[in-house]
N, CA, C and O atoms as CSV, one atom per row, in Angstrom:
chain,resi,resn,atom,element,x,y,z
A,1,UNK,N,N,13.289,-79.320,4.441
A,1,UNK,CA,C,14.578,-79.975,4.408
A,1,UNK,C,C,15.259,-79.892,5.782
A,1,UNK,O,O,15.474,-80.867,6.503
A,2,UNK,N,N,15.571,-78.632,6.060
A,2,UNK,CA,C,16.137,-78.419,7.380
A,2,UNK,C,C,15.766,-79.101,8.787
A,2,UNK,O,O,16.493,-79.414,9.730
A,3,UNK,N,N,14.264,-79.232,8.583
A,3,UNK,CA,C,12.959,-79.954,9.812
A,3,UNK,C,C,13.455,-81.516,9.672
A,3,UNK,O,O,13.865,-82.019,10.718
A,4,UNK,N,N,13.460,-82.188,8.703
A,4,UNK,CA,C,13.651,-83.477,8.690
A,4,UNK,C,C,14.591,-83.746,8.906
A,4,UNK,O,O,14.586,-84.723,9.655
A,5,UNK,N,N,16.250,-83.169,8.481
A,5,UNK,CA,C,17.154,-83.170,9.297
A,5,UNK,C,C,17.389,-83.233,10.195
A,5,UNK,O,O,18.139,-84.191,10.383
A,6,UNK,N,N,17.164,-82.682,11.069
A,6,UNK,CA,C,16.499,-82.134,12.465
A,6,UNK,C,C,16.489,-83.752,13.447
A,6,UNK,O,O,17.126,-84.506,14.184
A,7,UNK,N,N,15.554,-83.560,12.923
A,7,UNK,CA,C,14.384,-85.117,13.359
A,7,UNK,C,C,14.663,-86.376,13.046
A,7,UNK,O,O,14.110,-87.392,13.468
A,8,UNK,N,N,15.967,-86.230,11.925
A,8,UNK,CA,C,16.405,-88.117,11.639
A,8,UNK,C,C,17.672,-87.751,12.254
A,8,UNK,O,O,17.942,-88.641,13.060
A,9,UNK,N,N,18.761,-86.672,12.249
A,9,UNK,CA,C,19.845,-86.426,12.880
A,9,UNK,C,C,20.216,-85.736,14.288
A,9,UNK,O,O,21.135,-86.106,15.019
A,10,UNK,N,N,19.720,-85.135,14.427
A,10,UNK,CA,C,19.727,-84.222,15.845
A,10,UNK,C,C,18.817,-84.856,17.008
A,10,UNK,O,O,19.121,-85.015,18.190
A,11,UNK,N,N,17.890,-85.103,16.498
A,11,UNK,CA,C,16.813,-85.292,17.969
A,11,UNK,C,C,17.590,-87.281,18.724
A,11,UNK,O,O,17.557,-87.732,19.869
A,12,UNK,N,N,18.017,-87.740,17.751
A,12,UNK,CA,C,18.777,-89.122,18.025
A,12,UNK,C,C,20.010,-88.804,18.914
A,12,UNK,O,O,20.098,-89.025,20.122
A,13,UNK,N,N,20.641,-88.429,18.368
A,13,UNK,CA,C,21.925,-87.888,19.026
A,13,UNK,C,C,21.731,-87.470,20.579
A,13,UNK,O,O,22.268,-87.884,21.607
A,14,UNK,N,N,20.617,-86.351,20.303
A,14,UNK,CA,C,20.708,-86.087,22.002
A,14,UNK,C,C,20.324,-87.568,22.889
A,14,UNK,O,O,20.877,-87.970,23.912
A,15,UNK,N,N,19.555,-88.005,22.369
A,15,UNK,CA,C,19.582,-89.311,23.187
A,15,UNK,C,C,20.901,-90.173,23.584
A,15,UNK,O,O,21.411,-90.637,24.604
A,16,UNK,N,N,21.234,-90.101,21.765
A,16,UNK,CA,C,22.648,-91.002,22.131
A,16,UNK,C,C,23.842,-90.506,23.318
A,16,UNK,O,O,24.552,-91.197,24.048
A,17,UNK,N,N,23.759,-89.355,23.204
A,17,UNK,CA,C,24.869,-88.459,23.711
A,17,UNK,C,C,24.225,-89.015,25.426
A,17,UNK,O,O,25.014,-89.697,26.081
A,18,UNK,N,N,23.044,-88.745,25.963
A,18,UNK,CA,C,22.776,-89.039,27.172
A,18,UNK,C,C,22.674,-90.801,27.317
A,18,UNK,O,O,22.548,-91.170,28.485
A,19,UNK,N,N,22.708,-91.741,26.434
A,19,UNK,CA,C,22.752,-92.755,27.118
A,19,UNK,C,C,24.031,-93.384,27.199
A,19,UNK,O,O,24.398,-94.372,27.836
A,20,UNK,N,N,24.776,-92.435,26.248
A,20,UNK,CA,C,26.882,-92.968,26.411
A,20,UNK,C,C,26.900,-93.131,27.218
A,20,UNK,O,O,27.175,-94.296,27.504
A,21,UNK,N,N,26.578,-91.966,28.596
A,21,UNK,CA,C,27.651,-91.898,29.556
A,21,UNK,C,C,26.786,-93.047,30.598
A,21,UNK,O,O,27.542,-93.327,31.529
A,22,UNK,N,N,25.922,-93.528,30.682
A,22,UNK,CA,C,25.570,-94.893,31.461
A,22,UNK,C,C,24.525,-94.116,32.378
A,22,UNK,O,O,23.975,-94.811,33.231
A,23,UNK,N,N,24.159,-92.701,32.317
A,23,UNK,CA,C,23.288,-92.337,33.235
A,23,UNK,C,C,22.375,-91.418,32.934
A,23,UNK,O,O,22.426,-91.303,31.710
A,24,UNK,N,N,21.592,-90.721,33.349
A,24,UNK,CA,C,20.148,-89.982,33.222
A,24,UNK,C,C,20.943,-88.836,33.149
A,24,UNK,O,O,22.028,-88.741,33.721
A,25,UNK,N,N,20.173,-87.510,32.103
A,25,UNK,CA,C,20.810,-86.170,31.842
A,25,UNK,C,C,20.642,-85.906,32.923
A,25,UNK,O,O,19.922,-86.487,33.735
A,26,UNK,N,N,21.657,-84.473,33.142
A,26,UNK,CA,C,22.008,-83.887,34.489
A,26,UNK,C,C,20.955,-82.368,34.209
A,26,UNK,O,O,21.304,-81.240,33.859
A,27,UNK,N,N,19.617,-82.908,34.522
A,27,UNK,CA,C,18.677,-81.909,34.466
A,27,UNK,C,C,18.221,-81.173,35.976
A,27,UNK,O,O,18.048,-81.756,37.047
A,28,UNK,N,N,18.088,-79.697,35.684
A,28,UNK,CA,C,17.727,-78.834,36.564
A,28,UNK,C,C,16.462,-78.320,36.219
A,28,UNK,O,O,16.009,-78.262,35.076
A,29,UNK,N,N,15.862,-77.915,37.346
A,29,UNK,CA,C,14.621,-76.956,37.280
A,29,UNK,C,C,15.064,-75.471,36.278
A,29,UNK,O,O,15.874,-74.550,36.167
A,30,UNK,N,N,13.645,-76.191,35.613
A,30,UNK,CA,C,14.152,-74.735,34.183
A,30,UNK,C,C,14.643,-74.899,32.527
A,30,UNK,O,O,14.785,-74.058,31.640
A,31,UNK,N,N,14.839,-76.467,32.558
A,31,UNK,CA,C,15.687,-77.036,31.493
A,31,UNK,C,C,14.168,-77.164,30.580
A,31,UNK,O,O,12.978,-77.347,30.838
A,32,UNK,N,N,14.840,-76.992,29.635
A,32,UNK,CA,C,13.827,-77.399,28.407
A,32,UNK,C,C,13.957,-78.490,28.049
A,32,UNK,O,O,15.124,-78.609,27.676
A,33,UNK,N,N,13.254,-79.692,27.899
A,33,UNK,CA,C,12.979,-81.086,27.336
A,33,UNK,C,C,11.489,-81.199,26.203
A,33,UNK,O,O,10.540,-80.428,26.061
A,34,UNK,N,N,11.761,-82.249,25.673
A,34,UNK,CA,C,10.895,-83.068,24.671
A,34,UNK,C,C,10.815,-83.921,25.142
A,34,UNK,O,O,11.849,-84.514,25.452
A,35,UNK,N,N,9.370,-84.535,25.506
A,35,UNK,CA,C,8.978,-85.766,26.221
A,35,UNK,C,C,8.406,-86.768,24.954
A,35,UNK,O,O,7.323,-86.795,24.370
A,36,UNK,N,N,9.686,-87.599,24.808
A,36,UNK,CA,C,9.583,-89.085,24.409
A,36,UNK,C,C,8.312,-89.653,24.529
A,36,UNK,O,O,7.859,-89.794,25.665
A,37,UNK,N,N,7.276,-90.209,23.001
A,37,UNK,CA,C,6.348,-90.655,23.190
A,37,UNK,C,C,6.693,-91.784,22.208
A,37,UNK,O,O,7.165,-91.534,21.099
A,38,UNK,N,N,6.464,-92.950,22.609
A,38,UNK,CA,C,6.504,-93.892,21.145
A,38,UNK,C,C,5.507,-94.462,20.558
A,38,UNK,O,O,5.481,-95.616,20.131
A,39,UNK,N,N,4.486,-93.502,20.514
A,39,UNK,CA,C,3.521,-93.094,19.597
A,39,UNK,C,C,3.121,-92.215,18.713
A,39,UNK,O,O,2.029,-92.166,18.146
A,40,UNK,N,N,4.215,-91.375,18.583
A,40,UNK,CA,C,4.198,-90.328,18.020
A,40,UNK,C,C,5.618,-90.058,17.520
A,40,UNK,O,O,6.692,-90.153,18.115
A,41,UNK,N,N,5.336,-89.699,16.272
A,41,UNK,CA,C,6.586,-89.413,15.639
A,41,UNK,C,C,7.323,-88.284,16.206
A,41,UNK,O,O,6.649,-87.478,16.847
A,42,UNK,N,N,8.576,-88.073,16.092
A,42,UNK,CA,C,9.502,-87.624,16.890
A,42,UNK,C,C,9.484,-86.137,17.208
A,42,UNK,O,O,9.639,-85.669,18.337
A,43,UNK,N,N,9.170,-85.078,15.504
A,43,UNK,CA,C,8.910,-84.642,15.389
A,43,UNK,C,C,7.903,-83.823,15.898
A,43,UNK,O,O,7.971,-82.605,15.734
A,44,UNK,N,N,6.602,-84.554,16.739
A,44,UNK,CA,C,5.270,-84.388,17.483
A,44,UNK,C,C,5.654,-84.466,18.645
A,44,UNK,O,O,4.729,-84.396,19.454
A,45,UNK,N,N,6.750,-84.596,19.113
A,45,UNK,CA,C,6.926,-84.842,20.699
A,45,UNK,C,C,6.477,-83.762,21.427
A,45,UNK,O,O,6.526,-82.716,20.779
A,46,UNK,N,N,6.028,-83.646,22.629
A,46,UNK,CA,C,5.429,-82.220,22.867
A,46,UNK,C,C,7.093,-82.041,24.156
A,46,UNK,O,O,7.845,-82.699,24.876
A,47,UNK,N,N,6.762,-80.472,23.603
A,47,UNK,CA,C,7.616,-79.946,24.729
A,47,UNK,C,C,7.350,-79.377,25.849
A,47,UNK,O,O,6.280,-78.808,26.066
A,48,UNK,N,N,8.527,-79.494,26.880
A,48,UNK,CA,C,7.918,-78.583,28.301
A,48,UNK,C,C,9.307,-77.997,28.905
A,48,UNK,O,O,10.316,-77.704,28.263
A,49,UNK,N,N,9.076,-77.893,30.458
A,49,UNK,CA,C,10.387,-77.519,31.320
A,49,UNK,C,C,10.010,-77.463,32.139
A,49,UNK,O,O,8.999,-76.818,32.419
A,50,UNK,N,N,10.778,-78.229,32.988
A,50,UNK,CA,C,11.072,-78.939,34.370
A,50,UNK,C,C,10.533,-77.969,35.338
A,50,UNK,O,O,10.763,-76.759,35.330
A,51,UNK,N,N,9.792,-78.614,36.177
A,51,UNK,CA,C,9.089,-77.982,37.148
A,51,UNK,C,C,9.735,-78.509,38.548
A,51,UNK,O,O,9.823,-77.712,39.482
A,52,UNK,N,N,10.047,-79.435,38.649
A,52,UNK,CA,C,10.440,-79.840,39.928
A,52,UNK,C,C,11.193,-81.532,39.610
A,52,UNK,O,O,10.620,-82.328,38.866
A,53,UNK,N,N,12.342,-81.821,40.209
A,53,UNK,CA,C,13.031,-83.126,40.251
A,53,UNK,C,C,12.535,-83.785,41.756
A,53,UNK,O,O,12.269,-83.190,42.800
A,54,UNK,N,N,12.513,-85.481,41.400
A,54,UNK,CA,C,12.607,-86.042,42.211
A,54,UNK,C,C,13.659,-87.376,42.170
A,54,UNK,O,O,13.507,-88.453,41.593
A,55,UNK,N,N,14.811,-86.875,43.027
A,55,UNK,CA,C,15.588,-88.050,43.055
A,55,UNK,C,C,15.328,-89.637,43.810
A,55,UNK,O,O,15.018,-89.718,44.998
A,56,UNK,N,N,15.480,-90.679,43.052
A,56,UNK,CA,C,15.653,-92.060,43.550
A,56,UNK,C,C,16.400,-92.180,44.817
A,56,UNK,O,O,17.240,-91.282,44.863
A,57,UNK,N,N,16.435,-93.112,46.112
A,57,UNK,CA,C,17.096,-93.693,47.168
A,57,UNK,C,C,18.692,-93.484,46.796
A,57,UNK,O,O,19.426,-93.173,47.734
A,58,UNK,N,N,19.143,-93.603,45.771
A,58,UNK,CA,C,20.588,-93.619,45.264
A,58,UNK,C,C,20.923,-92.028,44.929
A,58,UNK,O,O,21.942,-91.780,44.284
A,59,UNK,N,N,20.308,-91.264,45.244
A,59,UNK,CA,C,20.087,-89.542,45.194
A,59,UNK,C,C,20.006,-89.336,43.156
A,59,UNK,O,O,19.613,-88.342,42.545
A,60,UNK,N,N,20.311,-90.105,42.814
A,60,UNK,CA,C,20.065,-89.889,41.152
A,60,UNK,C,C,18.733,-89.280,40.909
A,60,UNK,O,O,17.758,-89.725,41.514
A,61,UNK,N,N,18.608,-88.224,40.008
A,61,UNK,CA,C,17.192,-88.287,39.357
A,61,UNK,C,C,16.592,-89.032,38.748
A,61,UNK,O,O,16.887,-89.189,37.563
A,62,UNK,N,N,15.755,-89.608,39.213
A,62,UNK,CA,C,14.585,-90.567,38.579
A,62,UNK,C,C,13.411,-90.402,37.839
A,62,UNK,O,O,13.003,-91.209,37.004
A,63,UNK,N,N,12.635,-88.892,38.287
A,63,UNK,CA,C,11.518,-88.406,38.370
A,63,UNK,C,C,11.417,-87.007,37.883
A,63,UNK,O,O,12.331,-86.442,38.484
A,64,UNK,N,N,10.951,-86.315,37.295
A,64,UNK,CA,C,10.645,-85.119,37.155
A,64,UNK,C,C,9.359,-84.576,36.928
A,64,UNK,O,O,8.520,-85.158,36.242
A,65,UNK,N,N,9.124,-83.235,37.600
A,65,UNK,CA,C,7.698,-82.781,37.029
A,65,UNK,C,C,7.988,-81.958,35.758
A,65,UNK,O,O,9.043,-81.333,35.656
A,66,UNK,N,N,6.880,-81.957,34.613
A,66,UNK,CA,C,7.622,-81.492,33.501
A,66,UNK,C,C,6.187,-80.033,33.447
A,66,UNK,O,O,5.231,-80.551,34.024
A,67,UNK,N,N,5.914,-79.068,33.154
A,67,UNK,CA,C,5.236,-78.169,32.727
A,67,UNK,C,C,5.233,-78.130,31.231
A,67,UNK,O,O,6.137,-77.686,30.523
A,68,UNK,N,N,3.708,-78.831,30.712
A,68,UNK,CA,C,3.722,-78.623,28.927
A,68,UNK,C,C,2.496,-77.617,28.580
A,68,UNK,O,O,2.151,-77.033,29.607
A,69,UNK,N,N,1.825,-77.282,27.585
A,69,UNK,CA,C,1.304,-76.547,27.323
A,69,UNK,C,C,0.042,-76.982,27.599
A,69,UNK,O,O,-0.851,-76.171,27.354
A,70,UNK,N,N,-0.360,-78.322,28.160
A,70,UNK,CA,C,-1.784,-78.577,29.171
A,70,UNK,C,C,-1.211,-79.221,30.408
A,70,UNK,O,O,-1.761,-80.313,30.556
A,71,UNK,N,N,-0.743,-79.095,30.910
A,71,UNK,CA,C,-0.254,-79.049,32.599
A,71,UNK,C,C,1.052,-79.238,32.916
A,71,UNK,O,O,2.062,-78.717,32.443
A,72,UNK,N,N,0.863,-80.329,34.073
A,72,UNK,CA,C,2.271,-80.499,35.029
A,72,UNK,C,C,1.802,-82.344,34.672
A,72,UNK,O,O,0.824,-83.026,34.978
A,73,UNK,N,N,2.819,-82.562,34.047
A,73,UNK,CA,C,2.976,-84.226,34.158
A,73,UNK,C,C,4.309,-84.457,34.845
A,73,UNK,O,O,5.247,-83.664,34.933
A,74,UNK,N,N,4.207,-85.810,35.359
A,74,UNK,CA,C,5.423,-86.395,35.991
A,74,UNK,C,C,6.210,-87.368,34.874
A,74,UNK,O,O,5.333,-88.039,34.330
A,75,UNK,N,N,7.176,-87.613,34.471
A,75,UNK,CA,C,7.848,-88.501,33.791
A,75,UNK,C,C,9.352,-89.160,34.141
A,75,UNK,O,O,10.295,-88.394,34.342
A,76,UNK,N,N,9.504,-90.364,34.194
A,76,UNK,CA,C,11.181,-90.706,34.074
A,76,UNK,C,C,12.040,-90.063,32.961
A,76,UNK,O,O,11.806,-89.762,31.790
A,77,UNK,N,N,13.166,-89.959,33.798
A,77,UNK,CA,C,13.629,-89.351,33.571
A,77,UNK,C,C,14.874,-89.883,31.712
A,77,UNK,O,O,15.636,-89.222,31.007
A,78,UNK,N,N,14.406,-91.331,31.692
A,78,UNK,CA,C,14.887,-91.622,30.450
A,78,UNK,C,C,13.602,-91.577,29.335
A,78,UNK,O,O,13.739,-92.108,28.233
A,79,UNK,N,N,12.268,-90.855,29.745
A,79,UNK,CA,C,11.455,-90.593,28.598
A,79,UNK,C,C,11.886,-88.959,28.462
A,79,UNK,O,O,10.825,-88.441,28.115
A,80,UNK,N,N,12.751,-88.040,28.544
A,80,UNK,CA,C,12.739,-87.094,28.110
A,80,UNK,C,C,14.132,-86.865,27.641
A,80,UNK,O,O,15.066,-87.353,28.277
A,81,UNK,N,N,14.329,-86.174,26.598
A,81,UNK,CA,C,15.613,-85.403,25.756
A,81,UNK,C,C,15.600,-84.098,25.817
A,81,UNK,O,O,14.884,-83.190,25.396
A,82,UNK,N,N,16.805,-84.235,26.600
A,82,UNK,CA,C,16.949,-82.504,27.260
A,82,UNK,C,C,17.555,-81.826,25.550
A,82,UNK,O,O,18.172,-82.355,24.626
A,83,UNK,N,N,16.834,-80.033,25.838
A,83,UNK,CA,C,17.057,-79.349,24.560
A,83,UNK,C,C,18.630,-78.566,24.973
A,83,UNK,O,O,18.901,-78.382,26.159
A,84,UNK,N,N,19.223,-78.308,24.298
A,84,UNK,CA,C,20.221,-76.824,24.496
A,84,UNK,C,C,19.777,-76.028,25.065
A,84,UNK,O,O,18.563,-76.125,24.889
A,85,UNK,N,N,20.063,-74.942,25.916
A,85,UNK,CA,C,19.285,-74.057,26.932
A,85,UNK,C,C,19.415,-72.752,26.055
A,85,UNK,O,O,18.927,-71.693,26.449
């Protein structure tokens, strides 16, 4: 009960909450994220934490290296939903 909750109410929100404000979460090296797959139910998203940012020409973050439990992937920065720290 609690898990599916979770996953139809909470995991949306954090998205919503980061695309209100018109820009990419204000992520640091160290942050815990769930990397957005839309192949996989939401629930399955695998998790990691930020290994290194790379900001866009406009100094915004664009880019991040993410550390998951089989390596270092790179992802934009609107495929991931930052967790509560």
């Amino acid at each position: 009960m609690f898990w599916q909750r979770w996953v139809k109410e909470y995991l949306p929100e954090l998205q919503n909450r980061r695309e209100a404000h018109g820009q990419g979460p204000d992520l640091q090296v160290g942050d815990p994220v769930l990397i957005a797959d839309s192949q996989l139910p939401r629930n399955t998203w695998p998790r990691g934490r930020i290994e290194n940012i790379y900001p866009g020409a406009d100094g915004q973050i664009r880019t991040v290296e993410v550390r998951t439990a089989n390596g270092l992937i790179k992802r934009p920065t609107r495929k991931l939903v930052p967790l509560p720290k």
